[in-house]
C-alpha positions in Angstrom: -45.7 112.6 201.9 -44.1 112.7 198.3 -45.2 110.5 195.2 -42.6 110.3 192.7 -42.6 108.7 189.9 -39.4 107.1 189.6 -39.7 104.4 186.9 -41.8 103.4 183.9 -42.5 99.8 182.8 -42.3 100.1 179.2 -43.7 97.1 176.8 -40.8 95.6 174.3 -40.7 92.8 172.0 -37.4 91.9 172.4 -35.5 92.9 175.4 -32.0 92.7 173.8 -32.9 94.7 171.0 -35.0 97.6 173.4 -31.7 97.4 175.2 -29.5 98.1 172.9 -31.7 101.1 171.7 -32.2 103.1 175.0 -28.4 102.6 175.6 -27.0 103.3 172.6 -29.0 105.3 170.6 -30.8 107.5 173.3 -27.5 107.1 175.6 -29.1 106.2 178.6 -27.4 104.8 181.6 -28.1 100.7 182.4 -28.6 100.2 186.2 -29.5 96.7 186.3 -30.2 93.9 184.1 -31.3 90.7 185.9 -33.3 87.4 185.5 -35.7 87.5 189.2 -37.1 84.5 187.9 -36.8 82.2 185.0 -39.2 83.7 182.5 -38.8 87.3 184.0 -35.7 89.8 183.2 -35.5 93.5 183.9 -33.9 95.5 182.5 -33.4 99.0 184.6 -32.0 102.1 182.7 -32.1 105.7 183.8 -31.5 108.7 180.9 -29.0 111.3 181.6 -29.7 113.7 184.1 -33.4 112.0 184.9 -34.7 110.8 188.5 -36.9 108.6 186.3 -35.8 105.4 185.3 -36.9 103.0 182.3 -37.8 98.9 182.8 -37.9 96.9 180.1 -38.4 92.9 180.2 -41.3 92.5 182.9 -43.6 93.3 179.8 -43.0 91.3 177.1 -45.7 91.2 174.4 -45.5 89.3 171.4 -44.0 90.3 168.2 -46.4 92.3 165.5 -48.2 93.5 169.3 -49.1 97.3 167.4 -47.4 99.1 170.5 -48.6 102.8 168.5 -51.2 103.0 171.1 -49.0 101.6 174.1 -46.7 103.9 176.2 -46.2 107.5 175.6 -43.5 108.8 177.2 -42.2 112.4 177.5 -37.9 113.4 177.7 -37.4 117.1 178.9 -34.3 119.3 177.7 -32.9 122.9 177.9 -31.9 122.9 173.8 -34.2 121.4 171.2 -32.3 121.7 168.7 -29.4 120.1 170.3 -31.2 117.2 171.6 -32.6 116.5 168.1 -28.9 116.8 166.7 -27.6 114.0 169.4 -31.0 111.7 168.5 -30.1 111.8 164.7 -26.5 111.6 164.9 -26.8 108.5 167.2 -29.1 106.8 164.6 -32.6 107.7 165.9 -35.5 108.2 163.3 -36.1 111.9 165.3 -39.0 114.4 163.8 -38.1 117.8 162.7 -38.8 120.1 165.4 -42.2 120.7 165.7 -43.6 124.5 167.3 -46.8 123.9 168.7 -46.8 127.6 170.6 -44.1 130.1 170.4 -43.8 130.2 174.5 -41.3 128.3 176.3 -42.5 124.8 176.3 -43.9 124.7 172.9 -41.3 123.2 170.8 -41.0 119.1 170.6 -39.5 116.3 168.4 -40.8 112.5 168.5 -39.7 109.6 167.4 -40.4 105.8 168.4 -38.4 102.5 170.1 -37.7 99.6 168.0 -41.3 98.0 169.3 -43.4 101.2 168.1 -43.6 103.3 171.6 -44.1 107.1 171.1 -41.2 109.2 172.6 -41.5 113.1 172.6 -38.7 115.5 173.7 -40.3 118.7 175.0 -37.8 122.0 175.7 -38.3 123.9 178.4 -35.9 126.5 179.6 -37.8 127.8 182.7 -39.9 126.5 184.7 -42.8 128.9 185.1 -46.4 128.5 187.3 -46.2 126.0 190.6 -43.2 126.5 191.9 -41.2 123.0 191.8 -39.5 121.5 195.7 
């Protein structure tokens, strides 16, 4: 049997405004938004190229909630430098990029959502150990 991880609930403030961010500024896709109940909406998106998806709106948590500590979340690419270039020009507050080893799979940028969630982008160009099915 496979377990994939397919979607990650991630805590906002303000659903509009987390929206708005992961569509327009990290260009993801929207998939659903819907209101399941009268105090619930979810908000589905999925970012380019991922078979992971982003919910936002089943957590809710209060304004000034210090999210630093919350969800830490990881974006694979092919082209750091490229990715970082998209992030900035679309607004983002991106790091420089950051070399923790010289090997493939050591270079990274952050940055965080509107509600204080850490974000990393990680390039790798090839995968290398367990073979991936």
């Amino acid at each position: 049997m496979d377990w994939k991880l397919e979607v990650v609930v991630v805590p906002v403030t303000d659903v509009d405004r987390a929206k708005q961010f992961y569509l327009e500024k990290l260009g993801f896709r929207l998939d659903a938004d819907t209101q399941p109940t009268e105090t619930m909406r979810v908000v589905h998106m999925t970012p380019p190229g991922s078979a992971c998806s982003v919910v936002i709106g089943p957590a809710v948590v209060p304004a000034g909630t210090d999210l630093g500590s919350g969800a830490a979340l990881q974006l694979v690419v092919t082209d750091i430098e490229q990715a970082r270039t998209e992030l900035a020009g679309r607004g983002v507050a991106v790091s420089e990029v950051q070399i923790l080893d010289p090997r493939d799979g050591g270079k990274f940028v952050h940055f965080t959502d509107p509600d204080g969630n850490n974000w990393a982008v990680q390039e790798v160009r090839e995968r290398v150990g367990a073979p991936l099915s």
